[in-house]
C-alpha positions in Angstrom: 28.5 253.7 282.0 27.5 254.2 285.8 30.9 256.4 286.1 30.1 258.5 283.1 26.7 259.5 284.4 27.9 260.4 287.9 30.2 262.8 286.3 26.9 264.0 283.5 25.4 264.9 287.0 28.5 266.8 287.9 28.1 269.0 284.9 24.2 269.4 284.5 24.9 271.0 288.4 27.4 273.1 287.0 25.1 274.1 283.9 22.8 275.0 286.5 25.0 278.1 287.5 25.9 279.2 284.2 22.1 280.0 283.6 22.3 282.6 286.5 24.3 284.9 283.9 20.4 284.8 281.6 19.0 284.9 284.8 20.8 287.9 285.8 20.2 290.0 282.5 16.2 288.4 283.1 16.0 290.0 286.2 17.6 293.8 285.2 15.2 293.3 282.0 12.5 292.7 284.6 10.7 290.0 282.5 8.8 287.9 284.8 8.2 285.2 282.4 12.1 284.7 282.0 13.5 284.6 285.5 10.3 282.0 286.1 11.6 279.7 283.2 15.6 280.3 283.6 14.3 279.7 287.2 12.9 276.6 286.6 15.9 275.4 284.1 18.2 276.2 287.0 16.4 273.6 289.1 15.8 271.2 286.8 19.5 270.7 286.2 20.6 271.3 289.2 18.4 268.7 290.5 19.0 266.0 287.8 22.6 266.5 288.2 22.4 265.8 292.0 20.2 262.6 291.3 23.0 261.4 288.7 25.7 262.4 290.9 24.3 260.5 294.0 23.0 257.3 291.7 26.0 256.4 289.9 29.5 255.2 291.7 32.6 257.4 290.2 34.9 254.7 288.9 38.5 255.5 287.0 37.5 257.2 283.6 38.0 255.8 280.4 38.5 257.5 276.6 35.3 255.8 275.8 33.6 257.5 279.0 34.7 260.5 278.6 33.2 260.7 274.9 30.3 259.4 276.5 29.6 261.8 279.1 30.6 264.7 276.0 27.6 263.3 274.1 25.0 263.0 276.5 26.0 266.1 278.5 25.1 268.2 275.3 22.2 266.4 274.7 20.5 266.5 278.0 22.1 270.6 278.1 20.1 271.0 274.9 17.1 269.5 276.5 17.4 271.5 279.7 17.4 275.2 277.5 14.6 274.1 275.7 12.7 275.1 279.1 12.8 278.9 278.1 11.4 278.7 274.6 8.6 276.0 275.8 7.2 278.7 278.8 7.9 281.9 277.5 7.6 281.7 273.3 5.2 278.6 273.7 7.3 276.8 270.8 6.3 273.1 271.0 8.9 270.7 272.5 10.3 269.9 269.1 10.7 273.7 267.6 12.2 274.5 271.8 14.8 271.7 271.4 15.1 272.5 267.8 16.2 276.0 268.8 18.7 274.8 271.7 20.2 272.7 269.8 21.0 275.1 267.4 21.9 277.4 269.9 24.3 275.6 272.2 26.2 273.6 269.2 26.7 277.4 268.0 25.0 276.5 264.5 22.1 279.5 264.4 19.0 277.6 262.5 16.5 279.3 263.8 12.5 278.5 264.3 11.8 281.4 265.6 10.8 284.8 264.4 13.4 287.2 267.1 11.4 290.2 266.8 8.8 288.5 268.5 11.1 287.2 271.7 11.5 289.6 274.4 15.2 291.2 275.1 15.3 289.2 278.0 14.4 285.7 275.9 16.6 287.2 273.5 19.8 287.6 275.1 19.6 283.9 276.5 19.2 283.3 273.0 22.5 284.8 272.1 24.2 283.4 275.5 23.8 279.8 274.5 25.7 280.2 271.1 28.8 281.7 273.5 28.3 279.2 275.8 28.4 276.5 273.2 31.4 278.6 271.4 33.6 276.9 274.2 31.7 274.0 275.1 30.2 273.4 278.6 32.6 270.3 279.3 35.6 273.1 278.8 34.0 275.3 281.1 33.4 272.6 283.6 36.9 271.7 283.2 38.4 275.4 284.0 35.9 275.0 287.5 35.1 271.9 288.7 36.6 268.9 287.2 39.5 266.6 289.0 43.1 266.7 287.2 42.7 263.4 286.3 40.2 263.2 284.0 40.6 266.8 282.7 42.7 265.5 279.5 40.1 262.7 278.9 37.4 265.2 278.8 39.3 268.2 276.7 39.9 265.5 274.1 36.0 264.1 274.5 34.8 267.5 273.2 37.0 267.8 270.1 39.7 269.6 271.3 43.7 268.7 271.2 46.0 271.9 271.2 47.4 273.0 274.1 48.4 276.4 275.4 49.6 275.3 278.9 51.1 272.4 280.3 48.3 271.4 282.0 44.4 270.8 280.6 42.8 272.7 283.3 45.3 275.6 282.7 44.8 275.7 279.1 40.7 275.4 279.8 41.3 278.3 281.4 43.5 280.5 279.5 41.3 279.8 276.4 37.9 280.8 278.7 40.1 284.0 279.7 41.2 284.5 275.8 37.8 284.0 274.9 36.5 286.5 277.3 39.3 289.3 276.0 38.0 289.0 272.8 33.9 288.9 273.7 34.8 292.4 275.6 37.1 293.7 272.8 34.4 292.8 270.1 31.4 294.3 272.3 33.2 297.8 272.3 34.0 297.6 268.7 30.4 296.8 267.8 29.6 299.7 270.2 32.0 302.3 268.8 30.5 301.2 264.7 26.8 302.1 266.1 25.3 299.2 267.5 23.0 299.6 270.2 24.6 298.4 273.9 22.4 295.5 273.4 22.4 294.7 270.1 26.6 294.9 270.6 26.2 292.4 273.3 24.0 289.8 271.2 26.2 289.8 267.9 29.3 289.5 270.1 27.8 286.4 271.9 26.9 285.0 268.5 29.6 286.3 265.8 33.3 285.1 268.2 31.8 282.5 269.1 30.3 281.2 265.3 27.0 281.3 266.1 25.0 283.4 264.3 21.8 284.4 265.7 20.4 287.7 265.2 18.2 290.2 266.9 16.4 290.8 263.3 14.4 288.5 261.0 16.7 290.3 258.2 20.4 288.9 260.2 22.6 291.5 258.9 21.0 292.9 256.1 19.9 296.4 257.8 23.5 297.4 259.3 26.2 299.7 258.0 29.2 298.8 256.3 31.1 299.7 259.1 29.3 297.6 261.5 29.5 294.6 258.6 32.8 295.2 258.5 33.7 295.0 262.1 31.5 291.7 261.9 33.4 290.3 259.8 37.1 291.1 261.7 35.3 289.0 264.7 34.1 286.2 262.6 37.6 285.7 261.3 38.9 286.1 265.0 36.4 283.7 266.1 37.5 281.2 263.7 41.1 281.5 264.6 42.6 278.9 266.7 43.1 280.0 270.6 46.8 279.2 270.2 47.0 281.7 267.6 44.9 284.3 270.0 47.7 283.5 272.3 50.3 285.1 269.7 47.6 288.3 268.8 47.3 289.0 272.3 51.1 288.9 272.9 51.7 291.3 270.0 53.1 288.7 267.9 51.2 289.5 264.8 54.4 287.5 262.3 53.4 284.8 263.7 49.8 284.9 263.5 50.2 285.3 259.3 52.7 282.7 259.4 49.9 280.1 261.1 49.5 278.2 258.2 45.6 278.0 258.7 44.8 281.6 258.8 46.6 282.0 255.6 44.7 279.5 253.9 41.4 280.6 255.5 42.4 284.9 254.5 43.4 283.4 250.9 39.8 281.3 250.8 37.7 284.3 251.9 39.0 286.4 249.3 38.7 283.6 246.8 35.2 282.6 247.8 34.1 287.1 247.8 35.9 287.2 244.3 33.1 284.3 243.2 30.1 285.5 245.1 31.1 289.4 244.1 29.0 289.6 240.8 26.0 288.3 242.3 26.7 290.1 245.7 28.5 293.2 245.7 32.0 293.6 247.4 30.6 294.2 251.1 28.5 291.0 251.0 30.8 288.7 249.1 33.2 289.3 251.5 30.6 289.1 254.5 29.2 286.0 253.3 32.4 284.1 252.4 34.0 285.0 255.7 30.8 284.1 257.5 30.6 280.5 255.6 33.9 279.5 256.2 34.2 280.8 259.9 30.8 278.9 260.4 29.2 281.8 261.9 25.6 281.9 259.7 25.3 285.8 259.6 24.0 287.0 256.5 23.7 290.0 254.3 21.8 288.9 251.6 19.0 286.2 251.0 20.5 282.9 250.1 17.4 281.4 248.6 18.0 284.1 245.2 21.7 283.2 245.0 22.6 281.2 241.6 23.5 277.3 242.4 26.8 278.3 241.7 26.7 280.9 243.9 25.8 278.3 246.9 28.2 275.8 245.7 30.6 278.1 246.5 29.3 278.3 249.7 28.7 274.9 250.4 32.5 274.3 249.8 33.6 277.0 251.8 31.1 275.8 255.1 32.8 272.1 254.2 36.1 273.4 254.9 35.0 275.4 258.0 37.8 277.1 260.5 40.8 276.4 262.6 41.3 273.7 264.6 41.2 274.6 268.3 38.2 277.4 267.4 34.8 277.7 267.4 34.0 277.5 264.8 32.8 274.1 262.6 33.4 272.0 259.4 36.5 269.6 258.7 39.1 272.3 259.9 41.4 273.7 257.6 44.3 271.8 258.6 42.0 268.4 257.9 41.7 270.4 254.4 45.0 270.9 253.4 46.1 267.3 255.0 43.8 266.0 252.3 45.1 268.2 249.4 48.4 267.5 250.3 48.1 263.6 251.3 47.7 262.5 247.4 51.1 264.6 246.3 52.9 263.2 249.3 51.7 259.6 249.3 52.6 259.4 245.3 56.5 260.8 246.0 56.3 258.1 248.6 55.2 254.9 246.4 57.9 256.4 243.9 60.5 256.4 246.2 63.2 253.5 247.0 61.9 251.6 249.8 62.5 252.4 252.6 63.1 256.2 252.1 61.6 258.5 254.6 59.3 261.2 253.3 57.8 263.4 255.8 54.5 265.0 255.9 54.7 268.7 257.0 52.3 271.4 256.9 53.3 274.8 259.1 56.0 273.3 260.3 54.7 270.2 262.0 55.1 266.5 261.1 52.6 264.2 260.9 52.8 260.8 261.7 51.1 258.5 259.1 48.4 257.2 261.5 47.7 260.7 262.0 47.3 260.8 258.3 45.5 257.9 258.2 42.9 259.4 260.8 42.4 262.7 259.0 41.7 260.9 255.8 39.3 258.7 257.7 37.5 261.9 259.3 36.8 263.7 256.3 35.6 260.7 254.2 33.1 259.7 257.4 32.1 263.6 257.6 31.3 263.6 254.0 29.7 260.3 254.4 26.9 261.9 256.8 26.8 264.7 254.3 25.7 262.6 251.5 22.9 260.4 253.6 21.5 263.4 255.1 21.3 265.1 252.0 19.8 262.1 250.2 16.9 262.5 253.3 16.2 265.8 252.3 15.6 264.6 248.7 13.7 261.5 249.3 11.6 264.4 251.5 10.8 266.7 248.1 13.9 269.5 248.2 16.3 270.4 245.3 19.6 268.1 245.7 21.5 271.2 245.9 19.2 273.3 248.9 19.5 270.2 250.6 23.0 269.7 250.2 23.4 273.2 251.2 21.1 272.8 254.4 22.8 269.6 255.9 26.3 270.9 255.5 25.3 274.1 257.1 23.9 272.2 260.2 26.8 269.3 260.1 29.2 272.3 259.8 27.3 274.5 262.5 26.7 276.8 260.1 23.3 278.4 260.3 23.2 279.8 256.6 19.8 278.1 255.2 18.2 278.0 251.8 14.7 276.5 252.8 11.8 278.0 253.8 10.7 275.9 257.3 11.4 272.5 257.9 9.3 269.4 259.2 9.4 267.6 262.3 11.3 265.4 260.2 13.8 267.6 258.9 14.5 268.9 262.1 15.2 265.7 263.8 17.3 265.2 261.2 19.4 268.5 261.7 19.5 268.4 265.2 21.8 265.2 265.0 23.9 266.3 262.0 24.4 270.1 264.2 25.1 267.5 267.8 27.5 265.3 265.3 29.4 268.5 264.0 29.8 270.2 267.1 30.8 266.5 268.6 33.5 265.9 265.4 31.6 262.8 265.3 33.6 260.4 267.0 31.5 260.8 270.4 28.5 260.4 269.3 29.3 257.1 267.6 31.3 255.7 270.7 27.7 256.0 272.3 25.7 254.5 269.7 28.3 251.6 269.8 28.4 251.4 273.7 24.6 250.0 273.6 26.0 246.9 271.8 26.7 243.6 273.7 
């Protein structure tokens, strides 16, 4: 434990210089009550981290660490960008970490009403959900952390694909990918008729899955062309960073022949042809895309859809994006690993023993304890589904709003279908949004690390 603190310190000091980018707009903004609270974020992680750092003696670092220093990293992250919305919006501590939470696990439940936040307050609101699109562990990798535990700490934050030889390379070709497509996205937004602001913001929040807005409304006010460029970066967003890889070297074939942006193109248009009577084409489409990619931008109000309507919904925020992406739920390859695993393991127990029956999807074969583990995933994932939503009953909501607001925050979502939420409530989404972001597994390696 002492090891995996020394290296939390390492990356709350880091943390401490990504808020200069906030701090930077603050500053050109000239809002005095910003730079003052970025100000004092910056030294209370910077600070922190040199106290952890210079406490704790670095040891070799274990899996278990690693996940270790994942889970309380974002948590104390979260805590330290709650600073901002505690001295400028005067939220109270719980509504401030509700907020960063949501923010820096890109999910987009919001307390707040944006029109009242300054452009400075704002923009740090956007900037969290692109921060948290690549995870502040990842970015710490590309910078600061040692080749040796690089690999620990890639896999410690849910990640597995690689797009270099090396973890630090691949940290950084995805933060350089990642940056292509922010810049790309901004000029499209620009070129539609956003604002330069506004351009900036919904880049931030749409490739990276977020889903904060600048308006009470989300989406609702803009044209079709700006929806429609919306959702082209949603989709990107949701795309792995190995296929972003093949887009940016011109090799469109093999970005429709990735099995998982098939699936997810086929289950947009599936989920618009469903939502298109109560929607209209435009918004079935925009709200589909933005359920499955996890992104929480919306066109219409959820709370007047039909159940069936949100069911939809519900299923398509389940399944979630590509693997390697920012974006949330199961993953699509989890999904089709589960609707393939029944087919496959009953041509298997048919079979003469000891006949070899692989299990491909795109391509690649999976090993049966790779099976094993997927199958294992989604049944814990829908596991916290289930008791969270059975909280939100016990609390007085409608089985299906609450099983519509817990898979939004456990798939980092952002879509909601209830008016406000109790300090109870909250509590209660800010661990299923850490969980999601987490794929899980971290955050119960450090509830089980407290056990003798």
């Amino acid at each position: 434990m002492e090891s995996a603190l020394s290296y939390v310190g390492k990356i709350l000091k880091f943390f401490a210089f990504i808020l200069f980018v906030p701090l930077t707009a603050a500053l050109l903004f000239r809002d005095t009550q910003v730079i003052i609270a970025l100000g004092t974020a910056i030294e209370v992680s910077f600070i922190s981290g040199f106290i952890l750092d210079k406490m704790f003696k670095k040891t070799e670092l274990s899996i278990k660490s690693a996940f270790i220093i994942a889970s309380i990293s974002w948590m104390l992250i979260s805590a330290i960008g709650a600073i901002p919305y505690i001295m400028v919006a005067k939220l109270s501590f719980i509504n401030a970490l509700f907020e960063s939470v949501s923010g820096y696990t890109t999910t987009g439940l919001t307390v707040v009403i944006p029109e009242e936040l300054s452009k400075a307050l704002l923009f740090y609101r956007s900037y969290t959900e692109w921060v948290g699109g690549t995870g502040v562990v990842l970015l710490f990798i590309v910078v600061a952390s040692p080749l040796n535990v690089a690999s620990k700490l890639y896999m410690a934050e849910g990640r597995s694909d690689r797009l270099e030889p090396s973890i630090v390379n691949t940290a950084s070709r995805i933060f350089y990918l990642y940056s292509l497509l922010t810049l790309f996205g901004a000029l499209a937004l620009y070129i539609s008729g956003l604002s330069v602001f506004d351009s900036a913001n919904y880049v931030f929040t749409a490739i990276s899955t977020g889903g904060f807005a600048t308006r009470s409304s989300s989406f609702v006010d803009y044209t079709i062309a700006e929806k429609l460029v919306v959702i082209t970066i949603m989709i990107l967003g949701a795309m792995s960073f190995a296929v972003h890889q093949k887009l940016f070297s011109f090799d469109i074939k093999g970005v429709f022949r990735n099995i998982e942006v098939k699936t997810m193109l086929i289950l947009i248009l599936i989920g618009a042809f469903f939502l298109y009577s109560e929607t209209g084409l435009i918004n079935a489409l925009f709200q589909a895309a933005s359920s499955i990619t996890c992104t929480g931008l919306s066109t219409i109000n959820i709370q007047h859809l039909s159940v069936f309507g949100m069911l939809i919904m519900i299923l398509l925020m389940v399944i979630g994006g590509s693997s390697g992406s920012t974006a949330g739920g199961i993953k699509i390859v989890r999904f089709v690993v589960v609707l393939k695993s029944m087919k496959w393991y009953i041509k298997k127990l048919i079979s003469p023993r000891g006949t070899i029956i692989p299990f491909k999807i795109g391509g690649k074969v999976f090993k049966d304890e790779e099976i094993f583990f997927t199958l294992s995933y989604v049944f814990l994932y829908f596991s916290l589904i289930i008791a969270g939503t059975l909280i939100f009953v016990k609390l007085g909501h409608p089985l299906v709003n609450s099983l519509f607001e817990i898979a939004s925050a456990q798939g980092n979502v952002g879509l909601n279908s209830i008016s406000g939420y109790t300090y109870i409530e909250k509590i209660v989404l800010m661990f299923h949004m850490i969980v999601g972001r987490l794929e899980i597994i971290p955050i119960l390696v450090l509830l089980t690390s407290f056990k003798k």
